[in-house]
N, C-alpha and C positions, 0 to 999 in steps of 0.2 A: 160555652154556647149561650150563655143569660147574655144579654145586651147589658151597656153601664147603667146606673140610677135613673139616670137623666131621661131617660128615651118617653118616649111619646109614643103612645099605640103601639110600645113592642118594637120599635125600627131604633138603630143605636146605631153606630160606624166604632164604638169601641164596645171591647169586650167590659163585663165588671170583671174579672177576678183572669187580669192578666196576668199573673204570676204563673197560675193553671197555664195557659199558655205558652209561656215561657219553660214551662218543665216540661211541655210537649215536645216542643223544639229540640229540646237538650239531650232529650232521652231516647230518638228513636233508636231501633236496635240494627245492629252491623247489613242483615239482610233485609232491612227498609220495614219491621216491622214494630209496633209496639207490646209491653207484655209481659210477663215473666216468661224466665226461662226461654230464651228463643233456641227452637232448634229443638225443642221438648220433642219428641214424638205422639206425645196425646195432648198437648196442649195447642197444637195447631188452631184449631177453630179457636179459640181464647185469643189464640192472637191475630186470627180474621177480625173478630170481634173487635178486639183494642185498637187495632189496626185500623180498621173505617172508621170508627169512633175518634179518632186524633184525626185522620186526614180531615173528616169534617168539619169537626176546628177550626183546623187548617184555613183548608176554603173557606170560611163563613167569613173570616177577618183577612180573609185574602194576606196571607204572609207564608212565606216558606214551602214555596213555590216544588224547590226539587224535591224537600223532604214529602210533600204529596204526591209526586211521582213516585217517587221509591214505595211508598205504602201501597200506592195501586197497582204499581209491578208484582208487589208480596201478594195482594189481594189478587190478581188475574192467573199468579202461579201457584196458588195454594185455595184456590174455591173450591174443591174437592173437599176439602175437610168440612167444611159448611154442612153435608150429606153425609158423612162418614161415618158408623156406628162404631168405630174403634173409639175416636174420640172423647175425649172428657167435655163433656155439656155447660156451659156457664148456664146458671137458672137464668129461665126469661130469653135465652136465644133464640126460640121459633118465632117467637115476639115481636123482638128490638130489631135484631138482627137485620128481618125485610124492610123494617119501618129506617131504618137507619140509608138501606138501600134506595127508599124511595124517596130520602133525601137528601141522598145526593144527586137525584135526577133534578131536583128545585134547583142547588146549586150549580147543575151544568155540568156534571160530573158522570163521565163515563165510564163505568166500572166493565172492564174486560170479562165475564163471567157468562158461563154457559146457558141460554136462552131456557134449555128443559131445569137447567136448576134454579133459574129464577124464578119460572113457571111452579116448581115443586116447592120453592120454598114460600111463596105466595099464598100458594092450598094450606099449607101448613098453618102458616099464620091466621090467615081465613077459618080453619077448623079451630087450633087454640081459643079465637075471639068468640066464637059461637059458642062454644062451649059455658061461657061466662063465668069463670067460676076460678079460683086461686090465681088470678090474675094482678093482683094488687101490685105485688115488688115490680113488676115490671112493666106498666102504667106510661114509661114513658115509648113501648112501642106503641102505644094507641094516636100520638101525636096530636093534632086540634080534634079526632074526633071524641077527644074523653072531656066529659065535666070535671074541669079543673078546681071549680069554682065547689062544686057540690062531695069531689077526693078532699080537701082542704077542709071542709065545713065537717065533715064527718069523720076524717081518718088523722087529721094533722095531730101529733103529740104536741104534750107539755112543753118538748123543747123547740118546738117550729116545725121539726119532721116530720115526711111521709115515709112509715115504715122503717125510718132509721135509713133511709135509703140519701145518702148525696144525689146521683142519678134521679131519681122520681120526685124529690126535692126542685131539684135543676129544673127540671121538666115542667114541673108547677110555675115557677118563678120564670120559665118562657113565656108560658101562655096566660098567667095573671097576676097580677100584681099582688104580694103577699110580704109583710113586714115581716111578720114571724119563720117564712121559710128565709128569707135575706137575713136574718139573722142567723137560724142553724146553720146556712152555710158557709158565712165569715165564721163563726166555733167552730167548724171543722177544719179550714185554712188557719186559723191560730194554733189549731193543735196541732198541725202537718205544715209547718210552717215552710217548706222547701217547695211548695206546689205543687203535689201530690196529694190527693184524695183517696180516701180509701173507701171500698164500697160497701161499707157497712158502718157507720160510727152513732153512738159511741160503741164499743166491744172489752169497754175496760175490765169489766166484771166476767166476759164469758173468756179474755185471755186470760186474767188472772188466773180464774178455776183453770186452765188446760196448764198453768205453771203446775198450781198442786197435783193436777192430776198426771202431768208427763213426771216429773219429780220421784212421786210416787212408786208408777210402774216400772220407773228405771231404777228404784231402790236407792236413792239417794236424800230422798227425804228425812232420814233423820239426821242428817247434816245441815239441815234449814227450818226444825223443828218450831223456833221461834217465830222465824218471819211466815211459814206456813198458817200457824196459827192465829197470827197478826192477819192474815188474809183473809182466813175463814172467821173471824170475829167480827171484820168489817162487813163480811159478806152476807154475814148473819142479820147484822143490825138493817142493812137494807132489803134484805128479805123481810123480815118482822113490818118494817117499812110499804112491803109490800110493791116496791122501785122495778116501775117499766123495765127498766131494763133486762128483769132477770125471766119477768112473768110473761114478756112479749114477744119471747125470742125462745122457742118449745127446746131448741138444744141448749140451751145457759141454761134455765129453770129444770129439766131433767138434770143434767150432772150439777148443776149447785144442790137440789135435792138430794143427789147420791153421794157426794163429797163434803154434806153438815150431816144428814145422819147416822152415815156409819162413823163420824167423829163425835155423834153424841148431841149434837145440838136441836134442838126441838122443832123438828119440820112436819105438815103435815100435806099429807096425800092427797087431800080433798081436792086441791085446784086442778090435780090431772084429771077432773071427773069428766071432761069435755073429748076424753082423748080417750074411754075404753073402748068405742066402737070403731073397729077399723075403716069400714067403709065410709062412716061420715066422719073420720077425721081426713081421711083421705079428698074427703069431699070438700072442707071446707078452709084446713088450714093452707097458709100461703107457699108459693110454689117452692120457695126456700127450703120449707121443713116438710118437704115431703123426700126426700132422699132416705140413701142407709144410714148415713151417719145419724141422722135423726133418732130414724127408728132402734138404732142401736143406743143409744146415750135413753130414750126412753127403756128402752128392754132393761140394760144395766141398773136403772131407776126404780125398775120393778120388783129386781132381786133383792133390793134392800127393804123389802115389805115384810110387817109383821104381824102379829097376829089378828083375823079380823079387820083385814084391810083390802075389802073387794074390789076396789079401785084399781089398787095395783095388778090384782090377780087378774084381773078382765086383760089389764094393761098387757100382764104379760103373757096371757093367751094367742092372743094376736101377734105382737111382734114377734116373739120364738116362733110364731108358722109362717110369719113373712121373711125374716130374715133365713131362714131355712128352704123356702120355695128361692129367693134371690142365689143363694147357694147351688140349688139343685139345677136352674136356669142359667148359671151363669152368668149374672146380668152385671155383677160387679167389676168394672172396669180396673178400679185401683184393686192391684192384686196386694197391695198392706192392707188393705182395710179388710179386703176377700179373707186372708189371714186372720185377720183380730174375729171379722165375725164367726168365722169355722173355730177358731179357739172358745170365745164366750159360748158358743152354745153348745158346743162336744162335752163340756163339763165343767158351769160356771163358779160351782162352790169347791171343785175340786184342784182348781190351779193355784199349787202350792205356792207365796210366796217368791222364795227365788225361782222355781220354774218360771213363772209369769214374768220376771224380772226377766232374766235369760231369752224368754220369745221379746218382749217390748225391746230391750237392747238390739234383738237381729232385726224388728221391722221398722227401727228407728229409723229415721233420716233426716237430715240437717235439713236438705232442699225439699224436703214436702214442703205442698201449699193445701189451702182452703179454697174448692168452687165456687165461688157466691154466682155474681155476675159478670167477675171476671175472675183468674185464679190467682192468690195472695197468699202472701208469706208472715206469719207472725214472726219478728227475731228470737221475741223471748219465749217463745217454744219451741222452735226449731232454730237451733248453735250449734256449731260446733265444742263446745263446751261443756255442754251438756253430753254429750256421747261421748268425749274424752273421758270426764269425769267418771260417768256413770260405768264406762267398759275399765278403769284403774281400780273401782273399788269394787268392781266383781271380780276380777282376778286377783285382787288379793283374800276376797273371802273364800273362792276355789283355795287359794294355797291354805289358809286356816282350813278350812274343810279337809284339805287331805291329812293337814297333821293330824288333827282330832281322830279321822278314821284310824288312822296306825294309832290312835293311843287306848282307841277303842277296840281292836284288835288285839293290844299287848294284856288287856284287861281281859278279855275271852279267851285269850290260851290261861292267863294265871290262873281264874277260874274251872280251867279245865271242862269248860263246853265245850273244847274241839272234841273232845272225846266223846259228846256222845254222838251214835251212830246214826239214830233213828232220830226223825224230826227233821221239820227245815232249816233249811242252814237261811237264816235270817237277819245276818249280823250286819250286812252291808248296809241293806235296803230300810232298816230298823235308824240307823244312822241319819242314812239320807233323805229320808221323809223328817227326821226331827230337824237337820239343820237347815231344810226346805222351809222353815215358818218358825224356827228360835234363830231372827233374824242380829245380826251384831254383834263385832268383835270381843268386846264385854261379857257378853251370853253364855262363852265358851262351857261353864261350868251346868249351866244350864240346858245348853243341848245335850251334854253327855250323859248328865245323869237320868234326864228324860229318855232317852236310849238304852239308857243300861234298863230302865224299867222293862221300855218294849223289848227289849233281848230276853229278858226275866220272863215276863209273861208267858211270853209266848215259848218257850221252851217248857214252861209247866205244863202251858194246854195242852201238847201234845204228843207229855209224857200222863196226861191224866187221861186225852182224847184216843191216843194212837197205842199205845206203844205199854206201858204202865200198868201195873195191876192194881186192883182194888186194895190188897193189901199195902202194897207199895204207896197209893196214894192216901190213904190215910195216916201212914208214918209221916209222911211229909207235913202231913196235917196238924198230927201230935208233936211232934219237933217246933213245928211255930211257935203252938200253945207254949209248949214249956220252952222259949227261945235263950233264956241262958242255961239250958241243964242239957247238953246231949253227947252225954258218953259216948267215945269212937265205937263202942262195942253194940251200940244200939241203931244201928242201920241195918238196913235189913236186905239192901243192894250197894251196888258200887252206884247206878244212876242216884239212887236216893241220897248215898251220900255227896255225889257233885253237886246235883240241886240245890242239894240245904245249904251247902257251903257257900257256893257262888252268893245266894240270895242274904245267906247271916254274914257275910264278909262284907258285901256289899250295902245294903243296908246302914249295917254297923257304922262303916263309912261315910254313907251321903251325911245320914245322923251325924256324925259329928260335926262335917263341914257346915251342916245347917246351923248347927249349935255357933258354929266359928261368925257366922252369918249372923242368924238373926237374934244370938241370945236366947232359948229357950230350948228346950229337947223337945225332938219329935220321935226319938224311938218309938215309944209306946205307939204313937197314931198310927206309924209305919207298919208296925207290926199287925193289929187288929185289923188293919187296911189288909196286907197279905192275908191273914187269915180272911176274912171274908172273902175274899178274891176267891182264894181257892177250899173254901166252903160253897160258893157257888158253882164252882167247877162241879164239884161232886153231886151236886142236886142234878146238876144239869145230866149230867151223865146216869145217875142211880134212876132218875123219875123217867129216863124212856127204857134201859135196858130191865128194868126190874119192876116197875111196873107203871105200865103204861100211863093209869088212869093216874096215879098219884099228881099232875098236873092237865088238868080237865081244860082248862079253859084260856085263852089270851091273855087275859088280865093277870090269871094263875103267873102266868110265866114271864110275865112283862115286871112283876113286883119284884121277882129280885134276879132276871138276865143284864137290866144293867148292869148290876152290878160285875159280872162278869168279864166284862170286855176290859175293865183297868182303865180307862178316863181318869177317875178320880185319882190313882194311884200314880200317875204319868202327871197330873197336874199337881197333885199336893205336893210332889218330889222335889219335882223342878221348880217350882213358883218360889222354893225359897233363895232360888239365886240367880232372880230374876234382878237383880242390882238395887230393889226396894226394900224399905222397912217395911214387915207385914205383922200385923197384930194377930196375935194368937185368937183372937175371939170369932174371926169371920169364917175362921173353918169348924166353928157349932153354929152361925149363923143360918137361920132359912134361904136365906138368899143364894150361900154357898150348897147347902143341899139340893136345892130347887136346878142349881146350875150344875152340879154333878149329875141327878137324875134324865133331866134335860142334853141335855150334851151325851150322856153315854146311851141312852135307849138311841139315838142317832145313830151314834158308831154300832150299838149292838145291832139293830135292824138293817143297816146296811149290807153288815157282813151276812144276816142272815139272808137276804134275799138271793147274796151271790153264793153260800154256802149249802144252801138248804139242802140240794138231792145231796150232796155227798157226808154231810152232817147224818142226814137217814139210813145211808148203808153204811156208817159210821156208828149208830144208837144215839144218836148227840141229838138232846131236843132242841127244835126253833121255832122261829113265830109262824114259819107256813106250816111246819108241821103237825104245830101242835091245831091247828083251825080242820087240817083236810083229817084225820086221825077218824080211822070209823065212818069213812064218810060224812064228816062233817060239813065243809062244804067244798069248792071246786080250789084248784089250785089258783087259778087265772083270780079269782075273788077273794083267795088269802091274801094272795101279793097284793093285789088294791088296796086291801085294810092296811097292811104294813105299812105301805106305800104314802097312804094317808094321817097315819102314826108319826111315819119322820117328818111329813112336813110339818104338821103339827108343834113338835118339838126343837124341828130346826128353827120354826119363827119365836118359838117361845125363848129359846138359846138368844138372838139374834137381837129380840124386845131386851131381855136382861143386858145383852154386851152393849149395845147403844144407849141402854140408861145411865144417866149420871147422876142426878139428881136425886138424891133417897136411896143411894147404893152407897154401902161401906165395904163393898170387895171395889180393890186397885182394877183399874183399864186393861193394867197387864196382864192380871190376874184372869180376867173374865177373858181377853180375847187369846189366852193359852186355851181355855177349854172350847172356843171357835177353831182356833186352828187344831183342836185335835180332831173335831168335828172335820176340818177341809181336808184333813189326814183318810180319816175313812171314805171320805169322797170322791177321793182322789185314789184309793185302793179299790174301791165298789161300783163305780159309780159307772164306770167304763161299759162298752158290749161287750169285751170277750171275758174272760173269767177271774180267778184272784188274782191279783195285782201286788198284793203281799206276798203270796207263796210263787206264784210264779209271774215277774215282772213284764209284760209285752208290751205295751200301749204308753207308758211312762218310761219303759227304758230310756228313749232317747233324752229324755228329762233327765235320768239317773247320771246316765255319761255326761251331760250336758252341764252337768251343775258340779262332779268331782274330777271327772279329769278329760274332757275336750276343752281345748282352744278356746279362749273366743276371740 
């Protein structure tokens, strides 16, 4: 639509940037319209849109005569979608859309279109302009009556553009002469060198991050380990940089945010400060980033906050209640994204690894596009190559996953846990939560042993909780103590004796394989570790059934129910073969106690909130218990405190896994005691009840990851 260089007061007989022209030409689509996707069922109006926007062209330079008929045929038998609330909305269409209408009545163009919808789309636009206000990207439906001169003076970037916009750009460089937009938009024809525009450039920085971050959730990123971090390096350095491009565009700057610090790279929170109030962000950012998408890649942005970071926390106040009312309204048209936000906020610490892998793979699609102001297709995030790939290397982790289960099964009968009667039968689900987040074919040794832990554990709680006598369980207790001396003759049951056996065979074992591993012995550590474990069992149990007061107070009980829950034991096990050299020193380190402590009062307070009544007509003390005890105070005000405990700890967890700098525990290391952390959240974290002992709400996660199809 710009006239050539040459023109004089704006009037030209050639186009400048006829190639654009010629890609019009080339490209109209089979039923006369332009666009993606013709034929789309919700892309209709997208391609009204594109559709007048080419005919006009057209007309202006008077060339291509039928192919404007064909687009006003498409436009007079699909005006209907213009009003339609099924529709997917290009931003700025109440806008452009009429202003576009109104000229092609300059051009002498008669658009076949129903009088009441012309009339309704008119008000509309009339109401949008009134309103004044997130109008910017779409600037060029205001036509000669916007200040071109005074949008340019105040809005124009570094690189010649308005907004990053081609379109508002164009629109500029109609109505006034500007060197710096004539130049942005020859850089956008060099980089789209076939005649095709796209309506947002540049986007280098916000595709890339959606490579890391589709890569990711389809679980194939550690196959691009290199070049991923080649991207986040570079994206680093222009962040630091401080580069338009990332800070100007609220969706790039939320996920580059969310994709350098949970990698560790030093970002801070401070620039969302403009963005904790709903109403005036709503108020004032541009019409672009007022969508879901937005608000979700913010939300996402927020969970990765740590401690003492109110920014975020404003942040994420707001968007979990907007994206939750768009939920309960309905208002999400694309039913993938309807999905992604009902998954993020049902339980966003608690989406195990491959589970999340498994939903990203089913709401994948090659032909998704992006709404701007017209609907567009990234290649390099949406291929078919990518869903080949990423659905070849989940079924073959399915088929690993099934053998491991049967080797982990062959190991539960030798043991002779089938035997015992009482307790939950735990063996599957113990499995499938560790192979859920001990992600790679490499790992194998690592998920098992991590599993054999949780088999272990929990079969003692609930011979020391359910089922076990006091006598019984301090044999067990005495047997650790003395773990090479236990005469067959000194057991005092047949369960006492499977117990010890399972735990002193098994043991015995990891131990050496770790010796095979990393050179050093960990018997001893093993050991004292079980013993503590199930010295805290017995506290836990002796301090409510015998006497009550012996733990008086929260803190009382908070100093050593960590240690109960086994974190520490699931992580020291496994971390040795985790495929790393690990140095003996970081497990007496503070840092490594600080993230034991941290991480398991998470997992332990979890469980208590979902356990607590039946923990009570059980004797088994917990953190709500022990607060309401004698009327201390309300239940509704215990779980608050809890509640405020794990967050607490979750961001102190979350601060340690992101640090790099001044941490001598491995990546690996720290983000096992996270995912034992996303383990409990994903067993807790639910509305209905345990999720460990009786699986409802992750079932289809369960089948979904060992043996359904994909």
């Amino acid at each position: 639509m710009v006239p050539a260089r040459e023109y004089s007061g704006g009037v030209s007989d050639l186009p400048c940037f006829p190639q654009c022209l010629d890609w019009i030409m080339e490209n109209q689509n089979p039923d006369g319209s332009w666009g993606l996707d013709p034929g789309h069922p919700f892309l209709v109006r997208d391609s009204l849109s594109c559709t007048l926007a080419c005919v006009l062209a057209l007309r202006k330079w008077d060339v291509g005569q039928q192919l404007v008929q064909n687009g006003m045929d498409f436009i007079a038998s699909n005006g209907w979608a213009a009003k339609s609330k099924d529709q997917f909305s290009p931003v700025g269409f109440d806008i452009i859309f009429p202003a576009m209408i109104e000229y092609a009545k300059e051009l002498n163009l008669t658009l076949h279109l129903n009088p009441t919808l012309l009339d309704s789309l008119v008000h509309i636009q009339d109401s949008e302009i009134r309103r004044k206000r997130n109008q910017d990207y779409a600037l060029e439906g205001l036509g000669k009556s916007c200040d071109w001169k005074g949008v340019i003076s105040e809005h124009q970037k570094s690189n010649g553009s308005l907004f990053n916009s081609p379109a508002t750009t164009a629109a500029a460089l109609i109505h006034c002469r500007d060197e710096k937009c004539f130049e942005y938009l020859i850089s956008v024809l060099d980089a789209n060198c076939n005649g095709w525009v796209p309506t947002i450039y540049p986007m280098d920085i916000y595709n890339r991050l959606c490579v890391v971050d589709t890569l990711e959730r389809l679980g194939v990123n550690r196959c691009f380990e290199f070049e991923l971090r080649s991207i986040l390096d570079e994206i680093y350095g222009r962040w630091l940089k401080k580069e338009d491009e990332i800070f100007s565009d609220i969706t790039c700057h939320a996920m580059a945010f969310r994709l350098l610090r949970v990698k560790g790279y030093g970002v801070s929170s401070d620039e969302f400060a403009e963005f904790v109030d709903q109403e005036h962000f709503f108020d004032t950012v541009s019409i672009q980033y007022s969508g879901v998408s937005t608000v979700l890649e913010l939300y996402r942005a927020s969970q990765a906050r740590i401690c003492e970071e109110g920014i975020l926390e404003k942040i994420h106040a707001w968007t979990s209640a907007f994206l939750k009312q768009q939920l309960l309204h309905q208002t999400i048209l694309d039913k993938r994204l309807q999905k992604q936000v009902d998954y993020d906020l049902k339980n966003f610490y608690g989406t195990l690894d491959q589970f999340g892998i498994r939903r990203s793979i089913e709401l994948y699609d090659a032909r998704d596009f992006q709404i701007l102001k017209t609907a567009c297709r990234c290649p390099t995030v949406h291929n078919d190559d990518f869903i080949l790939f990423s659905v070849q290397n989940f079924r073959i982790s399915q088929s690993r996953y099934q053998e491991e289960l049967q080797q982990m099964e062959r190991w539960y009968v030798e043991c002779r846990l089938d035997r015992l009667n009482q307790g939950r039968k735990i063996l599957q689900i113990s499995y499938i939560l560790t192979a859920a987040v001990i992600v790679g074919p490499e790992l194998s040794l690592a998920r098992i042993s991590y599993a054999q832990v949780v088999v272990l554990i929990s079969c003692l709680d609930d011979f020391f909780d359910l089922y076990g006598s006091k006598e019984e369980a301090l044999r067990i207790i005495e047997l650790v103590s003395n773990w090479n001396v236990h005469p067959e003759t000194s057991y005092c049951s047949q369960e006492v004796e499977i117990l010890f056996a399972a735990l002193y065979n098994t043991v015995n074992e990891l131990a050496k394989m770790a010796y095979d591993t990393q050179g050093y012995y960990v018997e001893h550590d093993l050991v004292s570790m079980w013993l503590e474990l199930l010295a805290s069992f017995t506290r836990e149990k002796d301090s409510w059934s015998e006497n009550i007061n012996y733990v008086s107070t929260l803190d009382e009980y908070l100093s050593f129910a960590w240690k109960s829950v086994g974190c520490k034991l699931c992580v020291f096990t496994s971390v040795h073969f985790l495929g790393i050299k690990i140095s003996e020193d970081i497990f007496t380190s503070t840092e490594f106690t600080s993230l034991c402590e941290h991480s398991s009062l998470v997992c332990r307070l979890l469980n208590d909130l979902k356990t607590f009544k039946k923990e009570h007509e059980e004797g088994v003390l917990n953190s709500v218990s022990v607060q309401t005890v004698e009327g201390g105070i309300s239940e509704e005000e215990a779980i608050l405190k809890v509640e405020e405990i794990i967050e607490y700890n979750r961001r102190k967890v979350l601060q340690m896994v992101y640090k790099r700098k001044g941490s001598i525990i491995p990546i690996e290391c720290k983000e096992l005691f996270w995912k034992t952390c996303k383990i409990a959240h994903c067993l807790y974290s639910h509305q209905g009840g345990d999720e460990f002992s009786s699986p409802i709400d992750i079932a289809n996660d369960i089948n979904g990851l060992i043996s359904e199809p994909l």
